[in-house]
C-alpha positions, 0 to 999 in steps of 0.5 A: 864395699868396705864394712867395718871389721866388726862385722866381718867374722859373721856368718848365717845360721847354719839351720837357715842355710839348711832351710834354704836349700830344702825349700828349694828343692820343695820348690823343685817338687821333692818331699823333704822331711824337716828335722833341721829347724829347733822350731816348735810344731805345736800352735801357740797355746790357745789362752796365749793366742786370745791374749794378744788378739785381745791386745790388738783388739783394744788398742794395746798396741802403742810403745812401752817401757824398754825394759818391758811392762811392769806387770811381765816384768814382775809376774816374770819375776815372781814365776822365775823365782817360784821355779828356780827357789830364789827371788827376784824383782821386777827391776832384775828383768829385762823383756825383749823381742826374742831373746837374743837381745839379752844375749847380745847386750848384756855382753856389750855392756859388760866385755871390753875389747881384749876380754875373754869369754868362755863358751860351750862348743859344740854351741849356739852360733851366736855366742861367738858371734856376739863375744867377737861383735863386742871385741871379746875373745872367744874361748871355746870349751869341749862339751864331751860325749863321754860326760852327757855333753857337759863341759870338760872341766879339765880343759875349763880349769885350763882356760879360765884366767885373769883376764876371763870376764865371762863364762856361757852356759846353755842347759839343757844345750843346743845343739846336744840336749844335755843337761849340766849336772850339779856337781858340774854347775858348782865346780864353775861357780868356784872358778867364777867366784875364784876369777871374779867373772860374770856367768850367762846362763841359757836356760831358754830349754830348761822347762823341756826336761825329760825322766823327771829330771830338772835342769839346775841353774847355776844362778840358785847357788850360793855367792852367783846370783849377783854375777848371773845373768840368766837368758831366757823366754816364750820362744821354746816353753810356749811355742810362741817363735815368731812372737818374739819375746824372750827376757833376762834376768841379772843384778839391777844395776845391769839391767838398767845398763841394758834397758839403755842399750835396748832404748838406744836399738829396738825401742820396745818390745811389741805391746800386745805380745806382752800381753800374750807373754802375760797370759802365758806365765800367769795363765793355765800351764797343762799344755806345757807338761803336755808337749813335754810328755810327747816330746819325749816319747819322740825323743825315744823314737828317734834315738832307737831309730838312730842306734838302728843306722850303720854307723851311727850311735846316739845319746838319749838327751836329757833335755831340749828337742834335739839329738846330736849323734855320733856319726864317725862310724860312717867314715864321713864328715859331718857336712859331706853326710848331712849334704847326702842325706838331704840332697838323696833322702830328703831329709834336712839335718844340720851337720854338726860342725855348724855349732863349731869346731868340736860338732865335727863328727856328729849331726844334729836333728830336731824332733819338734815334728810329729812321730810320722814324720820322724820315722819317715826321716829315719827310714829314708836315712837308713835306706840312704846309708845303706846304699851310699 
């Protein structure tokens, strides 16, 4: 069977190759412990849970504008602002089942073939997935251990040139929970500003923060409002996956191009889980700073414990609900030990080099579980390192 070679370089997400052969062998009666998938393991808040059901209940089921109701749309506007010290419209928003459509179709609507694109490796798979489905050229920029996982600005200003159209930035980040500095975000503005690009920025983490610290976004700086276009959503914030609703924010007259793309695709966004959207950034917020508080207290867990496993050293995250250690110090690659770990531990993690070619080296786990589950996956790691 011929397939058109757009479609050729796509390749599944590691975490649900990873998925796939823990369930197996669950399948098989062995007990795995699941750190692989970047997956709340709270409920879906109680207030946003009543919403939706209310929706469906009164008939607020039916088509809506692509774009999104008008009253998410505006209250998207008005809580995004509020949090980042800017103003946006409601014509700036775009609502959409997850938030991957508003990664995927602002970069069609922008990036001819030829192009480049600059992003964040070790990073989300997808970004080089969509830079290539639109015919851009992928250039991957080094997130550096040394720097917290920022970008190594050395080889950024190496990179960027005339022909970049695009430059990705995710923070806090999957795969590495690092959190871009300031000083960082504005030498990347300069140099879009410098070469006229359009910046994405992936904030779908940037509520989950740790120290009190805060994630910056570079959209706040001045002159990058109009050339920003920020991506993200329910998913992670309200621990609302599998309601898929997700949104993005960028200068009107590219929204109204991507309202099209959205029209001409999946028509709507569910109506009732607008409604659960709604309820959601409207709504009472304490249970976020709730989750966030017991994220971090995981995030200290599983970073000591960690530190504790020959071989092994790991950063403490700034953000996100992932660790990425450094696991040289084994003398494995990252896939040979994440294959080991899960196939004689029991334990699924994500080997590193699934976020790209600079992940070599370094594993990923997710501690959205809960502390016991956690401290049986660290132990029954050490005990599989310590006798491979």
């Amino acid at each position: 069977m011929t397939f058109a070679t757009r479609t050729a370089h796509l390749k599944p997400e590691g975490a649900y190759q990873v998925l796939a052969r823990a369930t197996q062998l669950e399948a098989d009666g062995r007990e795995i412990v699941h750190l692989e998938i970047g997956q709340p393991d709270y409920a879906t808040f109680e207030n946003v849970s009543r919403a939706g059901i209310e929706a469906i209940r009164t008939g607020k089921t039916r088509y809506t504008p692509p774009a999104g109701m008008s009253q998410l749309r505006a209250a998207i506007a008005a809580d995004s602002g509020k949090r980042r010290g800017m103003e946006f419209s409601a014509e700036e928003v775009v609502v959409s089942p997850g938030g991957k459509p508003n990664l995927f179709f602002p970069t069609l609507a922008l990036i001819e073939p030829g192009d480049e694109v600059i992003y964040p490796n070790p990073g989300f798979p997808t970004y080089e997935a969509m830079i290539k489905v639109a015919g851009g050229i992928p250039v991957a920029v080094p997130l550096l251990e040394e720097n917290s996982f920022s970008f190594d600005l050395k080889v950024f200003d190496k990179m960027i040139n005339e022909k970049t159209k695009m430059i990705i930035i995710n923070s806090p980040s999957n795969p590495t929970g690092g959190v871009i500095p300031l000083a960082d975000l504005k030498h990347i503005a300069a140099q879009a500003q410098k070469f006229n690009c359009w910046v994405m920025s992936d904030e779908i983490y940037a509520r989950i923060v740790y120290d009190d610290l805060s994630a910056p976004s570079i959209a706040a700086l001045p002159g990058m409002k109009e050339r920003t276009i920020i991506v993200d959503g329910f998913s992670k914030t309200y621990s609302m996956t599998g309601w898929r609703l997700g949104y993005g924010i960028m200068p009107s007259e590219l929204a109204a191009r991507v309202d099209l793309l959205l029209t001409h695709s999946i028509g709507s966004t569910a109506h009732f889980t607008q409604f659960a959207g709604l309820e959601a950034v409207t709504g009472e917020q304490g249970m976020v700073d709730v989750m966030v508080t017991e994220y971090q207290r995981r995030r200290n867990i599983i970073v000591d414990g960690l530190n504790a496993i020959p071989g092994f050293t790991c950063q403490k995250p700034e953000g996100a609900f992932y660790v990425f250690p450094n696991i040289r110090g084994t003398g494995m690659s990252s896939t040979d030990l994440a294959n080991m770990i899960l196939e004689k531990a029991g334990v699924a993690l994500l080997p590193g080099s699934s976020f790209g070619e600079y992940g070599n080296g370094y594993l990923r786990l997710s501690y959205a579980n809960s502390i016991e589950n956690i401290e049986k996956g660290l132990e029954k790691i050490q005990k599989a390192i310590k006798t491979a």
